[in-house]
RODO-2510 file (C-alpha; in nm, 4 decimals, decimal comma):
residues 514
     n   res          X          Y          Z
     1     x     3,8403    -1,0850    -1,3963
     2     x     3,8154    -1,4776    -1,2883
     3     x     3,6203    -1,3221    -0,9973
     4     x     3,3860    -1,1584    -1,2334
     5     x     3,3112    -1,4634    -1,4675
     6     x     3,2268    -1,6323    -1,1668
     7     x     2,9524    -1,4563    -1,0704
     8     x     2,8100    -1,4508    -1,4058
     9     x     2,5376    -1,7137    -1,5234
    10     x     2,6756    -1,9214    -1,9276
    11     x     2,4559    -1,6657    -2,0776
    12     x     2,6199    -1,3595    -1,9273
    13     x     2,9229    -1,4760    -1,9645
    14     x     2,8829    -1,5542    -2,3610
    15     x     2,7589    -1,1758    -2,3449
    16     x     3,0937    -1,0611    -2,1573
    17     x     3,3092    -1,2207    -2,3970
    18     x     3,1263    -1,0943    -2,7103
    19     x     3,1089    -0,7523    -2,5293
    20     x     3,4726    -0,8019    -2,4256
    21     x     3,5331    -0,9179    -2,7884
    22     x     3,3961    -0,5922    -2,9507
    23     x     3,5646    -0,4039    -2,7078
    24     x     3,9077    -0,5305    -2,7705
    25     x     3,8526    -0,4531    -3,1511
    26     x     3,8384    -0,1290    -3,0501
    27     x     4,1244    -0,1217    -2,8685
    28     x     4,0086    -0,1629    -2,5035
    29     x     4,1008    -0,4882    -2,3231
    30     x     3,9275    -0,5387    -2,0498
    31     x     4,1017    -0,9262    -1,9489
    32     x     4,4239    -0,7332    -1,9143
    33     x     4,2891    -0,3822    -1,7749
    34     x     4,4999    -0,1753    -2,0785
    35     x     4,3965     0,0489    -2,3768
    36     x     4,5353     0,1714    -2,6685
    37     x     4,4300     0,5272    -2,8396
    38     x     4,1271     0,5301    -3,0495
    39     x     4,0819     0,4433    -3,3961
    40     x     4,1051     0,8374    -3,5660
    41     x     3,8597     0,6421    -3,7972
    42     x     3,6342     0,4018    -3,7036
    43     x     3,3885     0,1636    -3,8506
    44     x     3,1260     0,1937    -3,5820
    45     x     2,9715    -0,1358    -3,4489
    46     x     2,6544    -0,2045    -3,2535
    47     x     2,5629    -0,5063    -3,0463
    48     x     2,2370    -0,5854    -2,8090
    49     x     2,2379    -0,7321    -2,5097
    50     x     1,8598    -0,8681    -2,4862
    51     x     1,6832    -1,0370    -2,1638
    52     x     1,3313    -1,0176    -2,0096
    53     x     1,2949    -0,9133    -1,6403
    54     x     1,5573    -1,1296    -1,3849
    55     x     1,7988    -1,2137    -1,6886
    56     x     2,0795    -1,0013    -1,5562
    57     x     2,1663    -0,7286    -1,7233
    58     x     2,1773    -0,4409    -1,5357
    59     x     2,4326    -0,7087    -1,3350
    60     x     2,6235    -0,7083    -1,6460
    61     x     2,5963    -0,3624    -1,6963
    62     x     2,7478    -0,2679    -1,3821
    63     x     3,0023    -0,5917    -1,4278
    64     x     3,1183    -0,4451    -1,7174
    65     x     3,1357    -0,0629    -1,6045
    66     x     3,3663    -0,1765    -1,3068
    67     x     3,5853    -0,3555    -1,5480
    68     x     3,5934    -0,0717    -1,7913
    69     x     3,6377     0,1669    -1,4989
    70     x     3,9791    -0,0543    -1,3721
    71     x     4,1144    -0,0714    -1,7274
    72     x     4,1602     0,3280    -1,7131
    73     x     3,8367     0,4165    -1,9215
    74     x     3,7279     0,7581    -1,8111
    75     x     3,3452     0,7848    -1,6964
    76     x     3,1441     1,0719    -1,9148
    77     x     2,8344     1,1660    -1,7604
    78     x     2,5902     1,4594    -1,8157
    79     x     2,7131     1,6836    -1,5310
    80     x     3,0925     1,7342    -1,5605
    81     x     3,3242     1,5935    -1,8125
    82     x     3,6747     1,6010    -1,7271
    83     x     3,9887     1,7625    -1,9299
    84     x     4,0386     1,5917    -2,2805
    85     x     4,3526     1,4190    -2,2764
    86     x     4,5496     1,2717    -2,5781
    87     x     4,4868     0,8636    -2,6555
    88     x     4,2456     0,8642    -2,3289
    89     x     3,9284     0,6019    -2,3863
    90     x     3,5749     0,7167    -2,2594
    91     x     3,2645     0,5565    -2,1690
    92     x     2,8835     0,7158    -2,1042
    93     x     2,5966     0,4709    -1,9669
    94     x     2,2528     0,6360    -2,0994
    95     x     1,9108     0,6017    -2,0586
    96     x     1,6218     0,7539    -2,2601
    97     x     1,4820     0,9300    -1,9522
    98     x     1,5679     1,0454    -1,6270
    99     x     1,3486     0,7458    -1,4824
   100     x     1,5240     0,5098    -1,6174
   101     x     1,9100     0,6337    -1,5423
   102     x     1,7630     0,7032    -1,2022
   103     x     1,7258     0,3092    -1,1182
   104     x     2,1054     0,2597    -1,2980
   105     x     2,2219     0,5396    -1,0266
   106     x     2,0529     0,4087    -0,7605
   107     x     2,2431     0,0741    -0,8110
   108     x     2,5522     0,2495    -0,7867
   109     x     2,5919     0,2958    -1,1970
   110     x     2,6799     0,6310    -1,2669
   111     x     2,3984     0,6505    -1,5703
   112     x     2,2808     1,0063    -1,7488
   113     x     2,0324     1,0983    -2,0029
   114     x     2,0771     1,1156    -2,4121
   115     x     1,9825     1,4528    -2,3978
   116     x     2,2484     1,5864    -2,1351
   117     x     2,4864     1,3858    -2,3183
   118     x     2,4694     1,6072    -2,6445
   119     x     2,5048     1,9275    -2,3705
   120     x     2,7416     1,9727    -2,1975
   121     x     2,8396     2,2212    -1,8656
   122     x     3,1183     2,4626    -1,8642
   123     x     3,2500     2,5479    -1,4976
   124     x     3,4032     2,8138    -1,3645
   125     x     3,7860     2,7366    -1,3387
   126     x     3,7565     2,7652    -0,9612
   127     x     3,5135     2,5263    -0,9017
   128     x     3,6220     2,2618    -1,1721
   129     x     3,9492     2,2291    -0,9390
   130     x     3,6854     2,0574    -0,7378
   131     x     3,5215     1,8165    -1,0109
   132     x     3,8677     1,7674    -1,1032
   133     x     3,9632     1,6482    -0,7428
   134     x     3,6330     1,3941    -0,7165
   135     x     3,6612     1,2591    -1,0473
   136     x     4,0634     1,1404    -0,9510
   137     x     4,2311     1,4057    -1,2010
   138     x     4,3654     1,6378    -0,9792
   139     x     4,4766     1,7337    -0,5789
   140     x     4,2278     1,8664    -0,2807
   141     x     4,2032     2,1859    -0,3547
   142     x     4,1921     2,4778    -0,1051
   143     x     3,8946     2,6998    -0,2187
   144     x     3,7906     3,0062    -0,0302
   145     x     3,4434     2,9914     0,1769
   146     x     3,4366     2,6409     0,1558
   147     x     3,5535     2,4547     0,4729
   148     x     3,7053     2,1221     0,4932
   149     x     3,4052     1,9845     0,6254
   150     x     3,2475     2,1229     0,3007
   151     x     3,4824     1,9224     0,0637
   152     x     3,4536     1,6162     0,2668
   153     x     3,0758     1,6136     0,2272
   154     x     3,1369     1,7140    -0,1194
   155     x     3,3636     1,3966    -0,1434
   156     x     3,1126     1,1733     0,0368
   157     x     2,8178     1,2362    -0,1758
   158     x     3,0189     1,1751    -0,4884
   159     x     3,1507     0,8119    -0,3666
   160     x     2,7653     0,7545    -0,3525
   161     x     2,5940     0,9765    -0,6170
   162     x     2,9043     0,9777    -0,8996
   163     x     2,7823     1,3304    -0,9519
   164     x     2,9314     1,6491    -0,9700
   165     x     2,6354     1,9201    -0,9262
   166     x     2,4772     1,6672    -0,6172
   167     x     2,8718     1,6588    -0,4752
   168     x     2,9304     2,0666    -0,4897
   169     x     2,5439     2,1134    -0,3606
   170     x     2,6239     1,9058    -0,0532
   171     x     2,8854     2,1391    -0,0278
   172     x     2,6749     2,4359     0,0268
   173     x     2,6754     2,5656    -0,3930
   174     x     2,3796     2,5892    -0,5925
   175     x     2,4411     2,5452    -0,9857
   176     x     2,4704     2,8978    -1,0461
   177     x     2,7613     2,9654    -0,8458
   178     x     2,9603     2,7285    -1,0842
   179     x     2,8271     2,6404    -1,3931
   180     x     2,8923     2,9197    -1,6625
   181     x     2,7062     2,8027    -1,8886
   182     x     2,6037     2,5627    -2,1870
   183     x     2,7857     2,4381    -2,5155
   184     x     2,6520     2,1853    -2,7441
   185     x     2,9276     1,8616    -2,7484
   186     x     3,0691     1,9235    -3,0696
   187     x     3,2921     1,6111    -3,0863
   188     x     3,2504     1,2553    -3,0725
   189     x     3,2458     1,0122    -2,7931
   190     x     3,3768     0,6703    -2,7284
   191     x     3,2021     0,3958    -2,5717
   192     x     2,8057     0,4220    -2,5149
   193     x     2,6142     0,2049    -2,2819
   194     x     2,2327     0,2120    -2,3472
   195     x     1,9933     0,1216    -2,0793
   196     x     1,6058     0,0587    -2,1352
   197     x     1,7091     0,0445    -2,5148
   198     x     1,3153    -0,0749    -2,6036
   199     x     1,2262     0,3137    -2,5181
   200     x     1,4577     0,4206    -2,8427
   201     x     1,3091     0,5332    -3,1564
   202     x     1,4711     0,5490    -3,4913
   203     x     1,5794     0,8816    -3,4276
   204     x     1,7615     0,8827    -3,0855
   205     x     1,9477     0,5177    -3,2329
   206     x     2,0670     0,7220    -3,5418
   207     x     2,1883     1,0211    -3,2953
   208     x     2,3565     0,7844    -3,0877
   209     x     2,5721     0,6002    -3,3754
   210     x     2,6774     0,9439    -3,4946
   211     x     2,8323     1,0072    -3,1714
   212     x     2,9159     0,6517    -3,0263
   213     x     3,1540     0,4521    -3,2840
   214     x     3,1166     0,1354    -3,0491
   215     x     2,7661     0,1379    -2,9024
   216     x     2,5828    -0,1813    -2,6516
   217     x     2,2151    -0,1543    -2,6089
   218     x     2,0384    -0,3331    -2,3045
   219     x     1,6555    -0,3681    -2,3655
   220     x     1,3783    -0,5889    -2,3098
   221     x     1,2227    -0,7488    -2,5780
   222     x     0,8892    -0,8063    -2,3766
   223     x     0,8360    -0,4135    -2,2894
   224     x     0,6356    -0,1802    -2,4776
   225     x     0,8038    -0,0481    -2,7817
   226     x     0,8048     0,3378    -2,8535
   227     x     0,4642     0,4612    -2,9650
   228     x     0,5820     0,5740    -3,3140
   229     x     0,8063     0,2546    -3,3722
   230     x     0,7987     0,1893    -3,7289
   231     x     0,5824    -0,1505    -3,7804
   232     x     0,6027    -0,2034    -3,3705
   233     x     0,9506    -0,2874    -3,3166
   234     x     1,2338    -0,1667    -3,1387
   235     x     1,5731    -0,0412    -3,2553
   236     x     1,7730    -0,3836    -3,1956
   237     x     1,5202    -0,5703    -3,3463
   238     x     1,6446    -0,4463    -3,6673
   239     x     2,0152    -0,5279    -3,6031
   240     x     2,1552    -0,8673    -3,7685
   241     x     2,0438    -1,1748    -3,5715
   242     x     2,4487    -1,2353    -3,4527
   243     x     2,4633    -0,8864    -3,2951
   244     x     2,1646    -0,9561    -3,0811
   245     x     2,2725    -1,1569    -2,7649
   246     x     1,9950    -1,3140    -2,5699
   247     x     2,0179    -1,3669    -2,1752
   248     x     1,7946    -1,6436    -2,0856
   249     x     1,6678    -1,6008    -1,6825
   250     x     1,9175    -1,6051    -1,4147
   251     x     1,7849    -1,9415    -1,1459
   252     x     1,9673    -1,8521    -0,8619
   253     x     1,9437    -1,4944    -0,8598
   254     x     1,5709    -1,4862    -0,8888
   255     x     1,4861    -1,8000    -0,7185
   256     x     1,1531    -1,8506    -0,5580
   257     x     1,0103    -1,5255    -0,6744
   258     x     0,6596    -1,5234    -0,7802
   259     x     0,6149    -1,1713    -0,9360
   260     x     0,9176    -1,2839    -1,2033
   261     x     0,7382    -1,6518    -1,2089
   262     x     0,4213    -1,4907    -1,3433
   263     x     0,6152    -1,2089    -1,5730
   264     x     0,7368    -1,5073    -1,8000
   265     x     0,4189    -1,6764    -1,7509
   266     x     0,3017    -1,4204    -2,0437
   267     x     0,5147    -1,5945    -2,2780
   268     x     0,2977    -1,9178    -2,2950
   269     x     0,0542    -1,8706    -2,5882
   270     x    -0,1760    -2,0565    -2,4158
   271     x    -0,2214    -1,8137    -2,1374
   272     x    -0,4932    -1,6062    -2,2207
   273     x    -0,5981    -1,2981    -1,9766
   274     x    -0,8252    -1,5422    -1,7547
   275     x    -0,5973    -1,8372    -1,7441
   276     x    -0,3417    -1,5659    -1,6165
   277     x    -0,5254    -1,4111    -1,3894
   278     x    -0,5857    -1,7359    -1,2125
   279     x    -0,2058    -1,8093    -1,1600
   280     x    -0,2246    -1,4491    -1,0197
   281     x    -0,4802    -1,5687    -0,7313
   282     x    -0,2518    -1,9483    -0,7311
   283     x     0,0545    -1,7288    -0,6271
   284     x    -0,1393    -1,5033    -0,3680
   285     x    -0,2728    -1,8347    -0,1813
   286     x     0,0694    -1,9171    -0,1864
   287     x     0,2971    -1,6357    -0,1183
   288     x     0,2168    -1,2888     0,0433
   289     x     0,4388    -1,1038    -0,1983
   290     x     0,1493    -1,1187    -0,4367
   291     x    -0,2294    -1,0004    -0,3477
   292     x    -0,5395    -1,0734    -0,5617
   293     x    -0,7020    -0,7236    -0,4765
   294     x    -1,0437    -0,6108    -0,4431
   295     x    -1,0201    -0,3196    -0,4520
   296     x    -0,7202    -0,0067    -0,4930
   297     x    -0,5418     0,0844    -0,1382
   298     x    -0,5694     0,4127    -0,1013
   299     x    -0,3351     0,4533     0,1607
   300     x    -0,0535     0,2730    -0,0950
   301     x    -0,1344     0,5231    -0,3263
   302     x     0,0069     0,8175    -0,1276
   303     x     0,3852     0,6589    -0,2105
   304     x     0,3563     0,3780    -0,4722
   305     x     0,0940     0,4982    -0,8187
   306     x    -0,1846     0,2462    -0,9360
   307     x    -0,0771     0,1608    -1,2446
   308     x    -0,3701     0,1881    -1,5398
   309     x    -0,3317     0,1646    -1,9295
   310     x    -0,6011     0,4099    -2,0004
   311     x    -0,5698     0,7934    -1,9803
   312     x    -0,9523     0,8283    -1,8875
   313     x    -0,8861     0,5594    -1,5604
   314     x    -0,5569     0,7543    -1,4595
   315     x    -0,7399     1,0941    -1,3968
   316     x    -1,0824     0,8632    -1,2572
   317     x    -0,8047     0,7147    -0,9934
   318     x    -0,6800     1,0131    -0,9346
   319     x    -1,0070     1,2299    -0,8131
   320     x    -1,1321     0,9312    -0,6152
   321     x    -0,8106     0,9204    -0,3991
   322     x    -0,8517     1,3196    -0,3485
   323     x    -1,2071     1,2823    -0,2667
   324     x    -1,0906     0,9461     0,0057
   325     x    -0,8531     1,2305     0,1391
   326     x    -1,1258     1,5213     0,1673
   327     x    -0,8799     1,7337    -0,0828
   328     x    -0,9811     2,1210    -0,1261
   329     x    -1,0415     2,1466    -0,5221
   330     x    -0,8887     2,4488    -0,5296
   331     x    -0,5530     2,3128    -0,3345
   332     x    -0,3584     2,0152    -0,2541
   333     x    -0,3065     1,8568     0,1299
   334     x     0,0208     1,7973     0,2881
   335     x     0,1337     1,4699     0,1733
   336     x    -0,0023     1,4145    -0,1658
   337     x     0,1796     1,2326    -0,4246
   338     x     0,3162     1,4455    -0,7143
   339     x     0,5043     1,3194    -1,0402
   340     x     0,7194     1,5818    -1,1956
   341     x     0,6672     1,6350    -1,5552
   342     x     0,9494     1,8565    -1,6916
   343     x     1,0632     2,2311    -1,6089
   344     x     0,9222     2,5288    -1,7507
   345     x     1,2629     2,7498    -1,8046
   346     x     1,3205     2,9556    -2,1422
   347     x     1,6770     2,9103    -2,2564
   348     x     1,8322     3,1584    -2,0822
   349     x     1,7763     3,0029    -1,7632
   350     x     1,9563     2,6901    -1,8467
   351     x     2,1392     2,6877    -1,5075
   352     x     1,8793     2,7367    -1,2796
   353     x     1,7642     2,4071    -1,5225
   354     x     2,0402     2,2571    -1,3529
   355     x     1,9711     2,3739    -1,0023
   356     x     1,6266     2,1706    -1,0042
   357     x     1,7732     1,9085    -1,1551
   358     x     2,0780     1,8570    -0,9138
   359     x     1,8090     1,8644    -0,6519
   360     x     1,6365     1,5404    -0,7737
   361     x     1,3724     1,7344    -0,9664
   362     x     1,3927     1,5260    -1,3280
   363     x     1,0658     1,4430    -1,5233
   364     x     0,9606     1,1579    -1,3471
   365     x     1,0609     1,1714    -1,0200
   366     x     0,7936     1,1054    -0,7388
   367     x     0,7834     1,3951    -0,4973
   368     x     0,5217     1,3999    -0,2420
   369     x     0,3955     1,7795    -0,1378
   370     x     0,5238     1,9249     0,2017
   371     x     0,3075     2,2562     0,2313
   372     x     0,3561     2,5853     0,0371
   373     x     0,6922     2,8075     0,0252
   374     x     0,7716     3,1107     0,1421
   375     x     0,7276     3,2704    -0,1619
   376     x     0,3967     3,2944    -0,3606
   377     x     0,4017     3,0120    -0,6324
   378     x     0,6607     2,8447    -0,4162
   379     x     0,6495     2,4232    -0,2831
   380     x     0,7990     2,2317    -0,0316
   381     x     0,8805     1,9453    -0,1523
   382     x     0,9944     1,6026    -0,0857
   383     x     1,1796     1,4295    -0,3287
   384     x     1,1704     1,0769    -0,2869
   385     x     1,5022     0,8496    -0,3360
   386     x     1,7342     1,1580    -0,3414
   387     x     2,0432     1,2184    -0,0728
   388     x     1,9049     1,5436     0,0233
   389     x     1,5088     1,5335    -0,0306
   390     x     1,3905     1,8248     0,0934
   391     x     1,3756     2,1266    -0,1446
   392     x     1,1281     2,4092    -0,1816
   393     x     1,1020     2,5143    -0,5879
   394     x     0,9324     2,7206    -0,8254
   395     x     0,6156     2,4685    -0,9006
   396     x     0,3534     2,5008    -1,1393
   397     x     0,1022     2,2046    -1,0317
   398     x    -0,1479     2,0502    -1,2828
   399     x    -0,4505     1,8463    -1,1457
   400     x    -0,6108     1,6864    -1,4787
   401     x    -1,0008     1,6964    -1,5524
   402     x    -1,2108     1,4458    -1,6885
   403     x    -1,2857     1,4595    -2,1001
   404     x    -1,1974     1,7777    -2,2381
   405     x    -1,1536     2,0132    -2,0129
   406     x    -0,8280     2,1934    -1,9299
   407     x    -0,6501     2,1285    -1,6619
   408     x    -0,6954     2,2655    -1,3477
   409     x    -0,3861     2,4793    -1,1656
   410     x    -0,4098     2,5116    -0,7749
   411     x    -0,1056     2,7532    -0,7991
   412     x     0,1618     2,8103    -1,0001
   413     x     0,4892     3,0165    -1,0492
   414     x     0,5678     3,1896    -1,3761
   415     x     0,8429     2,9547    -1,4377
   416     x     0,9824     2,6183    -1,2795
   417     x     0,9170     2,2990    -1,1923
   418     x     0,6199     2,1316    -1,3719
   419     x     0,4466     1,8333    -1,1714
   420     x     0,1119     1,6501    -1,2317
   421     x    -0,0801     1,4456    -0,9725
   422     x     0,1006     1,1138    -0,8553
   423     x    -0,1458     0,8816    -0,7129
   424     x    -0,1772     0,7201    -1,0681
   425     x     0,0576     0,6879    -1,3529
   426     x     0,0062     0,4740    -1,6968
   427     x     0,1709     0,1829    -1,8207
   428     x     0,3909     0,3628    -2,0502
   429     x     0,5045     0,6106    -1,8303
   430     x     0,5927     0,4012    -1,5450
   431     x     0,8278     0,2204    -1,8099
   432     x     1,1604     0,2520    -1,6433
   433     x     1,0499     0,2924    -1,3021
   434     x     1,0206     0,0755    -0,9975
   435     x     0,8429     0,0605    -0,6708
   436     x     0,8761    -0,1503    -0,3270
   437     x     0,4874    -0,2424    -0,3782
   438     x     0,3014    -0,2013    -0,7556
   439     x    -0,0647    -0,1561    -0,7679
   440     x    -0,1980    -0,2942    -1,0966
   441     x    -0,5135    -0,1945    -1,2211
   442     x    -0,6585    -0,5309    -1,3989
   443     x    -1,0182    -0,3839    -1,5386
   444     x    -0,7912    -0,2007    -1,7663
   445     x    -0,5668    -0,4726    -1,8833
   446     x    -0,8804    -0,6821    -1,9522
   447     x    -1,0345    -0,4306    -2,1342
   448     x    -0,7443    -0,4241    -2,3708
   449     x    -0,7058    -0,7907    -2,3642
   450     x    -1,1128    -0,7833    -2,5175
   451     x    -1,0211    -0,5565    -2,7727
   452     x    -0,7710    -0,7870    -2,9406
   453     x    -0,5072    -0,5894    -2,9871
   454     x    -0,1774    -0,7386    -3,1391
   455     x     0,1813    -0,5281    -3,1168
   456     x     0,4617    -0,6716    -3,2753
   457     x     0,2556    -1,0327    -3,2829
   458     x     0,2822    -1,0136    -2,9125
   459     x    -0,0983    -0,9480    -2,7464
   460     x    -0,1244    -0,5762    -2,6324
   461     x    -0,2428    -0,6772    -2,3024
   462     x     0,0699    -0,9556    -2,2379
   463     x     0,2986    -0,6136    -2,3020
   464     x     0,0962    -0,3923    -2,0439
   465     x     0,0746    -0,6244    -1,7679
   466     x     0,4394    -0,7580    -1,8230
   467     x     0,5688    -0,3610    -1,7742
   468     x     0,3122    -0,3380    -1,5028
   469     x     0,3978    -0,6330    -1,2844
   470     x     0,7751    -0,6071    -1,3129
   471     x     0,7541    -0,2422    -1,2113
   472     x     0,7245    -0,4057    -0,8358
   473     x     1,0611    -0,4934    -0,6544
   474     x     0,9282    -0,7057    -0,3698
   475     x     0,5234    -0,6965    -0,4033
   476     x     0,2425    -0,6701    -0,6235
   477     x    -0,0912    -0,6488    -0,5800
   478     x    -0,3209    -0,6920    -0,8794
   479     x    -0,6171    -0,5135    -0,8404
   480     x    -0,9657    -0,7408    -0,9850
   481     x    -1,2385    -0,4506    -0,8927
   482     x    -1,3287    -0,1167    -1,0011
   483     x    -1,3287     0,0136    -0,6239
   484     x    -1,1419     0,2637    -0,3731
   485     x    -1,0175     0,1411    -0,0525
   486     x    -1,1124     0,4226     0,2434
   487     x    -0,7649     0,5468     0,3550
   488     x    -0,6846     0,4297     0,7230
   489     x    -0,5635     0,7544     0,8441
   490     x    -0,4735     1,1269     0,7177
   491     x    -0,2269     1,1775     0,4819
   492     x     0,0794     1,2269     0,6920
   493     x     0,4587     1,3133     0,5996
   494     x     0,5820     1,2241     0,9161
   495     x     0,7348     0,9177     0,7800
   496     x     0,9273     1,1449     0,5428
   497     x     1,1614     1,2718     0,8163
   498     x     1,5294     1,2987     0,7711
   499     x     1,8291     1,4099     0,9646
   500     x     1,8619     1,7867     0,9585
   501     x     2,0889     1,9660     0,6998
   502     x     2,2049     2,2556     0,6270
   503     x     1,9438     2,4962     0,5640
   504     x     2,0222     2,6645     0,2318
   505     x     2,0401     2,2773     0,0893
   506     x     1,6829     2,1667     0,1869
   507     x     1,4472     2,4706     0,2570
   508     x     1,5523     2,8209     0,1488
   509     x     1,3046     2,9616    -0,1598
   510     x     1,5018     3,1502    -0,3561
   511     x     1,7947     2,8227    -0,3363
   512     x     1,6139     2,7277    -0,6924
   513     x     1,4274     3,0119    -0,7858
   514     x     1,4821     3,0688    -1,1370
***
């Protein structure tokens, strides 16, 4: 633990010991790695962990999931939750979309959704002798049609993933062959960890007490707050001022970084949108991780989305980069950019659900378009960030028109995978997500710095370009005109190349047809 507090900055480590603090009340120590059964009644507690962009808490997140992980807590996620036993002590890390627990898994935190939280998977007994084995509860087991070299990269992809369904697909299953089905969770849980807490509304924080008796929300006071918050402000703004623990920013992790430099520029009240704007073009003579733009970069656009705030400039964005490309209207090129935006299953289908899903395909993941399937209504896909990217699905494809018009469908299968173009996302939706490079459209964020608008006395447009600019992980280019960059070349997927795999887990059709 000395090890730990070490590493920590005086502000994270006042948050460890009042998380540690509220912990031990409820009967986990974390300083001496024990626990004791849980309260049969508890009181419930809540505390916030608060910090704007470079603070550290997703550090302390993960700190305090390794700790809670050594002490003997058992990990719940959303995929596979292991056999009850008496007096053990749980813990789930959530997010309030798939986005956002994707950038918690991708730092090695295994994170899962509040939704597949309150649902949970029953396996067949067979297979669950292999969850049982990867989550450290049971032996190897000997299964029949699955090799050794199955189970090992079964094993493999969950020291890296933490997740069951991803685990038994690298070893050649698909969902169906071992998830039964779906039971709502019926009891109470433990210990919740809350990620991207500003993305709560009243409802999901009420949800999540009933289930969590000792709950810790991490959230950003300087995002955008839910767009039916009650009077503009998020769910730990409401707690009692000594259960809301500020992180100030972390110096020496975030040293000499200008995109975090101008992020809590905003905060000055005497930076208006202009007086920004020029410490934008200061910090592009100065460092090449930030660009003062002319115009959008097509050619970015194909893997990285120009941000906008409005709807109208989203879909505008969008048909200029398919006109740069040549794009068919009436289909889509090899290579173009796709954001998924939920799958189209009635109930019954709740495991193929689970299929997509294990195959990266969550509302908001960036795919980019490989060709059509085999089947008719059919893609080839690329997934981008997942172990084994290449998938072909079900896909019903929505390219938005201007004003009112409906959109307009290329192709599409009865049922699956719903995805809408990629090469530009808003604001709000790109809450929760991050890029190597962020394009950020500033005509927009000007615009709404004109009209005046106030949320939560913070200006509207300090909120939008705050989420915007800290979107990028390493560069950020802040786009000043209204104009398209010609693309340099094609659109290509060559870049998208992996090592081969097994054919039924990239390629075959009817692997996730549901």
């Amino acid at each position: 633990m000395e090890q730990t507090a070490l590493s920590l900055s005086d502000d994270q480590a006042e948050a460890w010991d009042a998380v540690s603090d509220l912990l031990g009340e409820a009967g986990v120590d974390m300083l001496g790695g024990s626990t004791l059964p849980p309260d049969e009644d508890p009181k419930g507690a809540v505390l916030a962990v608060l910090g704007k962009a470079g603070s550290g808490k997703t550090l302390l997140l993960a700190e305090l999931f390794k700790s809670l992980r050594e002490a003997g807590v058992d990990i719940v996620s959303g995929d596979y939750e292991g056999k009850k036993r008496r007096n053990r002590r749980t813990l789930a890390i959530l997010a309030p979309t798939n986005k956002a627990a994707s950038v918690l898994r991708n730092r090695g935190v295994p994170a899962t959704t509040i939704h597949r939280i309150l649902y949970t998977p029953m396996y067949d007994p067979e297979y669950e002798k292999i969850a049982e084995w990867l989550a450290g509860q049971g032996e190897k087991p000997e299964i029949e049609g699955l090799t050794e070299v199955a189970l090992d990269r079964a094993f493999a992809s969950y020291q890296l993933n933490s997740s069951v369904p991803a685990a038994l697909a690298a070893a050649g299953l698909r969902g169906s062959d071992f998830i039964t089905g779906w039971k709502r969770r019926e009891d109470p849980l433990d210990i919740g960890f809350v990620d991207e807490s500003s993305m709560l509304d009243a409802k999901q924080f009420e949800d999540l007490k009933d289930i969590f008796p000792t709950l810790v929300l991490f959230g950003d006071p300087a995002q955008l707050p839910p767009v039916k918050a009650e009077g503009g402000k998020m769910v730990f703004e409401r707690l009692p001022e000594s259960k809301q623990l500020v992180l100030s920013r972390v110096h020496r992790q975030t040293a000499d970084n200008p995109i975090l430099d101008l992020a809590h520029a905003l905060a000055d009240p005497q930076v208006d949108f202009y007086a920004f704007e020029k410490l934008v073009a200061e910090a592009a003579a100065k460092d090449d991780r930030v660009v003062l733009a002319q115009r959008v970069e097509s050619d970015l656009m194909a893997r990285s989305p120009c941000l906008v705030w409005r709807n109208a400039t989203r879909i505008k964005l969008i048909h200029a980069f398919r006109n740069a490309f040549g794009a068919p209207a009436d289909e889509l090129l090899e290579g173009e950019p796709l954001i998924c935006d939920g799958i189209e299953l009635p109930m019954k289908h709740r495991k193929k659900r689970l299929d997509l899903e294990a195959r990266g395909l969550i509302k908001g993941a960036q795919v980019i378009y490989l060709g059509p399937g085999r089947k008719p209504g059919f893609s080839r896909l690329h997934v981008m960030g997942a172990e084994d990217p290449q998938v072909s699905a079900a896909s019903i494809v929505k390219i938005e028109l201007e004003g009112d018009e409906e959109p307009f469908i290329p192709f599409a299968a009865k049922m699956g995978a719903t995805f809408l173009h990629g090469a530009a996302v808003t604001i709000h939706k790109a809450q929760g997500s991050q890029w190597e490079t962020v394009q950020v459209f500033a005509p927009d964020i000007e615009v709404a710095s004109r009209m005046g608008r106030v949320e939560a006395g913070q200006p509207l447009w300090k909120r939008l370009a705050y989420v915007a600019i800290t979107r990028a992980e390493h560069r950020l280019c802040w786009v000043v005109r209204n104009r398209l960059a010609r693309p340099s070349s094609l659109l290509r997927v060559d870049d998208l190349t992996v090592a081969p795999a097994p054919l039924e887990l990239t390629m075959q059709d009817d692997g996730v047809e549901p």
